[in-house]
N, C-alpha and C positions, 0 to 999 in steps of 0.2 A: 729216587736216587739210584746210583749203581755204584753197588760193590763189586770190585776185583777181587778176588781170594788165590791165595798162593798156598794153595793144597800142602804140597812138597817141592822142594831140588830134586828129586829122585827121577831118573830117567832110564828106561831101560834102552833108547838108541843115544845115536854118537852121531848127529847129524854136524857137519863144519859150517853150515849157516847157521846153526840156532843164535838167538839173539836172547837166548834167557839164559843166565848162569845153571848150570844141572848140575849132579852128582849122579856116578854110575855104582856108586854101591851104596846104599841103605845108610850106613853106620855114616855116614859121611857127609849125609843129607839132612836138610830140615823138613821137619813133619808138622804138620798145624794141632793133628791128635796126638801126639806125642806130647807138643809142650802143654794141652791143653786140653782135657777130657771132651769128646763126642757133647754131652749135655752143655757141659758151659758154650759151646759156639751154639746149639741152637739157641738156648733161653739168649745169648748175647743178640742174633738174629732178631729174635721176638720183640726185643726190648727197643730196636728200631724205630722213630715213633714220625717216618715216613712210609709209602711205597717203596719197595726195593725191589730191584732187579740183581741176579746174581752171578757172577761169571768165574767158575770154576776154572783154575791154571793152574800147570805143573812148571818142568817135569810133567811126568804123567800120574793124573789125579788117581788113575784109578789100581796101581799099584800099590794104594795102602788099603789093605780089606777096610777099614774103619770107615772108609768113604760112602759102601754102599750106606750104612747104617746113619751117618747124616746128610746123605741126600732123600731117605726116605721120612727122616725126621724134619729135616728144614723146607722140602720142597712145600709140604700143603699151607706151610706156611707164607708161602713170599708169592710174588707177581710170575712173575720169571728164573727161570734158571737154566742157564748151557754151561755143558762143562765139553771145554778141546780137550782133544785125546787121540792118541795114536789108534786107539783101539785094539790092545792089544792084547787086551787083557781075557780070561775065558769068562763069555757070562756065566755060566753054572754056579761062578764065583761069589754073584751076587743075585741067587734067583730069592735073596730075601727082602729086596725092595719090592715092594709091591708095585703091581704090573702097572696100576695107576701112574705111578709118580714115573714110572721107567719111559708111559709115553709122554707125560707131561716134559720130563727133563730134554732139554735140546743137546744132543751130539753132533759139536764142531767135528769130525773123524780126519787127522789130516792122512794123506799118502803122501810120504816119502821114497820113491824109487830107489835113494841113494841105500835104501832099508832094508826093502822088504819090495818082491817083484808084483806086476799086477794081480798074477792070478790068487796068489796068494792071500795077499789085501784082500782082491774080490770075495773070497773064501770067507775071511774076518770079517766082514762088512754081511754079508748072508747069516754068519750064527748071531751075529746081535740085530739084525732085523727078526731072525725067526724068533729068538728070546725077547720082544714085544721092546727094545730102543729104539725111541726115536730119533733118526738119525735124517738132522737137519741140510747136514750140506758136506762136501767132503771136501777138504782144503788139499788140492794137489800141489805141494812144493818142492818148486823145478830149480835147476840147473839150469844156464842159459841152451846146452847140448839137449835139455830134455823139454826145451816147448813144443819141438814139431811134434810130439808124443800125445799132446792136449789132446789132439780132436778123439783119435781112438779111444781115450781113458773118459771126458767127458760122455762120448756117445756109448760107452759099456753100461755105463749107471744112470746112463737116461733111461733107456733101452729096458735094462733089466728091474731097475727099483722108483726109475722119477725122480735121482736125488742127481739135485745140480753138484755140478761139479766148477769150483773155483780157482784158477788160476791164478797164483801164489809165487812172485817170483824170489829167487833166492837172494835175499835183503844186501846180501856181499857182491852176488854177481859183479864182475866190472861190467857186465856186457847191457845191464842199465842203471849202474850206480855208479859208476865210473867218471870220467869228466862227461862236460853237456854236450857235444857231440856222440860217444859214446853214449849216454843215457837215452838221447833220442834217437838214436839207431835200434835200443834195448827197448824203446815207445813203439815203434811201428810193430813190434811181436802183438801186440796189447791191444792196440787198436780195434781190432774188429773181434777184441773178444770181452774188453771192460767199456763200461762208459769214462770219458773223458777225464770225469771227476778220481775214478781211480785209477785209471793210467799215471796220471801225475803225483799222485798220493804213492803208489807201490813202487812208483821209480824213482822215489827219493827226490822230488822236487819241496825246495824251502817251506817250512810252517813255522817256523822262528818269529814271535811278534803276532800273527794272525789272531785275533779275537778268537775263542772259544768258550764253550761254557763246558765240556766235559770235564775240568776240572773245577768245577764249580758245583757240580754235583752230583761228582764222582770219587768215591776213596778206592785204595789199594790198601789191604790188608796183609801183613807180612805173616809164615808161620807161625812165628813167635806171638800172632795175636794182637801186633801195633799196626793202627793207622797212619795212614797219611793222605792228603790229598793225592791223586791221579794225576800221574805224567811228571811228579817232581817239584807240582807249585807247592809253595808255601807263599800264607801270609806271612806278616810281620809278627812273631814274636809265638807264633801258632806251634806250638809244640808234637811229637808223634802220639797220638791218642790210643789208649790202655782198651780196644775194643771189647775183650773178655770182660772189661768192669764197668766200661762207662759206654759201652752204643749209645745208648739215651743222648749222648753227648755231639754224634753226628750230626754236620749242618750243612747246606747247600750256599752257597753264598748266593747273594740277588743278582749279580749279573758275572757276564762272561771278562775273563781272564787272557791274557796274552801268551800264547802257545811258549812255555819255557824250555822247548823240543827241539832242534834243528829238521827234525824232519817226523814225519806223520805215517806209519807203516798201519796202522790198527783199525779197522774200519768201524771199531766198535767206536773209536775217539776220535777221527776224521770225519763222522757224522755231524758232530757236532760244530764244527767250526763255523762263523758266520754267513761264511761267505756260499756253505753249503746248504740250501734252499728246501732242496725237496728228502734230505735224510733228515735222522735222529725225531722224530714225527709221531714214532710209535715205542710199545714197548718192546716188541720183538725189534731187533735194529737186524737179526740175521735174515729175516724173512726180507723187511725192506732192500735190504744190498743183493741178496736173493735176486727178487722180482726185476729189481733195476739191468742186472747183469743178463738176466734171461729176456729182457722185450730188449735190449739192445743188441745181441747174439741174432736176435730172429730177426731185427729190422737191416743188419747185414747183407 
C-alpha cells in the first residue's frame, strides 16, 4: 500500500503555481506533530498490517524539527520512504537521524527559480549531499518563460552529482494548460524531453473516468491524523478513517477505480492507471519515472 502524509501547510516560499493549499506562518498552519505526539504516528505506522510505502508532503516537511525524529523512527520500519522538499532547511538541523535512515529516505528536492536563483540551490543541494541525503531526483518547476533554462540546469547536476534533473511544468501555465491548441503548442517544449506518457499527463490532458488502481491502494493522511482514500474516491458509505486509532483498519480494495480527477499531475498516481503498462511495477515508482525519462533524453 502507499500512504500519502501531509506533514504540515506550513511553507516557507510563495510560489503562484502551488497546487497545495500552504500557510506562511506556523501559528496558521496544520502540523501532523502538533495534533498528535511523534510516538502515536509511528506505533499507528507499525500497526499497518500491509507493506507500505511512504510519501512525505507539505508545505515543507521539513520545517517542523519533529520530523527528523519520525523519519528516523518510522523509516527502519516501512518498505519505502520520500519525502518532497524544497530543501531548504540547514542539515546540522537534523544531524540526529542516523546516517542510515538519511540515505535510506528518498529526497524529491524541488527548484523553484521563481525562489531562489541556481547557484544558490546548487549550494543547498552540495550541504545535504555532503550531510549523507539521499537526494533522488530534483523537481525543476518552470514557468513557460523558464524552459529554454532546462538544459543548463539539468546538465549542472548531471555533471556535478548524477542526479536527474526533472522537468515539472507549471500546472497554471496557459502556455500548456490552456485550451488544446495552446496545450499542444506547451507539448512540443516536452517532447524531447518526457516520454509520451508524461507529456500528456503534465499538460493536463483528461483522466476523468480512466480505470486506476492508485486509489485502490492508496490513502492520504491529513495532519489532523484522518484518512481517506487517494485522489478523493470514496466508496459508498466509507467514512474518513481515525489513522492515530485504527491503521489496522486500512484496506486496499480488489480492483481499480475510475479516476474521480479531471486531470492526473502526480506521477506517483498516473503510474497506476490501466492503460499505463510499463509503470507502478516497483516500489520505488521515483526510480522507475527516473529511468524512463533518462533512456528517452538519450535516445533523442
Amino acid at each position: 500500500m502507499v500512504v500519502e502524509l501531509g506533514v504540515t501547510s506550513w511553507c516557507n516560499y510563495r510560489c503562484s503555481y502551488c497546487v497545495t493549499t500552504v500557510h506562511a506562518r506556523r501559528d496558521d498552519a496544520l502540523h501532523a506533530f502538533d495534533r498528535h505526539p511523534v510516538d502515536a504516528w509511528v506505533a499507528a505506522f507499525a500497526r499497518v498490517p500491509f507493506e507500505l510505502s511512504l510519501l512525505c508532503r507539505g508545505g515543507e516537511p521539513f520545517l517542523d524539527a519533529q520530523f527528523g525524529r519520525f523519519l528516523a523512527e518510522v523509516t527502519p520500519k516501512l518498505r519505502y520512504v520520500r519525502v518532497d522538499t524544497n530543501g531548504s532547511w540547514p542539515p546540522e538541523r537534523f544531524d540526529a537521524v542516523p546516517v542510515e535512515v538519511r540515505r535510506r529516505v528518498q529526497l524529491n528536492v524541488s527548484f523553484h527559480p521563481t525562489q531562489i536563483a541556481l547557484d544558490a540551490f546548487s549550494k543547498r543541494v552540495d550541504r545535504l549531499l555532503a550531510a549523507g541525503w539521499h537526494i533522488a531526483m530534483i523537481n525543476y518547476v518552470m514557468e513557460a518563460a523558464q524552459a529554454d533554462d532546462y538544459d543548463h540546469v539539468r546538465d549542472h547536476f548531471e555533471r556535478r552529482h548524477d542526479i536527474y534533473v526533472n522537468p515539472n511544468p507549471d500546472a497554471f501555465d496557459p502556455a500548456w494548460q490552456g485550451k488544446p491548441l495552446i496545450r499542444l503548442g506547451g507539448q512540443d517544449r516536452f517532447r524531447a524531453l518526457l516520454p509520451a506518457l508524461d507529456v500528456a499527463r503534465k499538460t493536463g490532458e483528461p483522466t476523468a473516468g480512466k480505470p486506476c488502481s492508485f486509489p485502490s491502494i492508496a490513502y492520504f493522511i491529513a495532519p489532523d491524523g484522518f484518512a481517506e482514500r487517494a485522489c478523493g474516491y470514496r466508496t459508498a458509505g466509507e467514512p474518513r478513517l481515525d489513522f492515530i486509532q485504527h491503521s489496522d483498519q486500512l484496506r486496499p480494495l480488489a480492483t481499480p477505480v475510475r479516476c474521480p480527477q479531471p486531470t492526473c499531475l502526480c506521477l506517483d498516481r498516473y503510474a497506476f492507471l490501466d492503460e499505463v503498462e510499463a509503470r507502478g511495477r516497483e516500489i520505488d515508482l521515483l526510480a522507475e519515472y527516473v529511468r524512463d525519462c533518462r533512456t528517452h533524453q538519450a535516445a533523442r
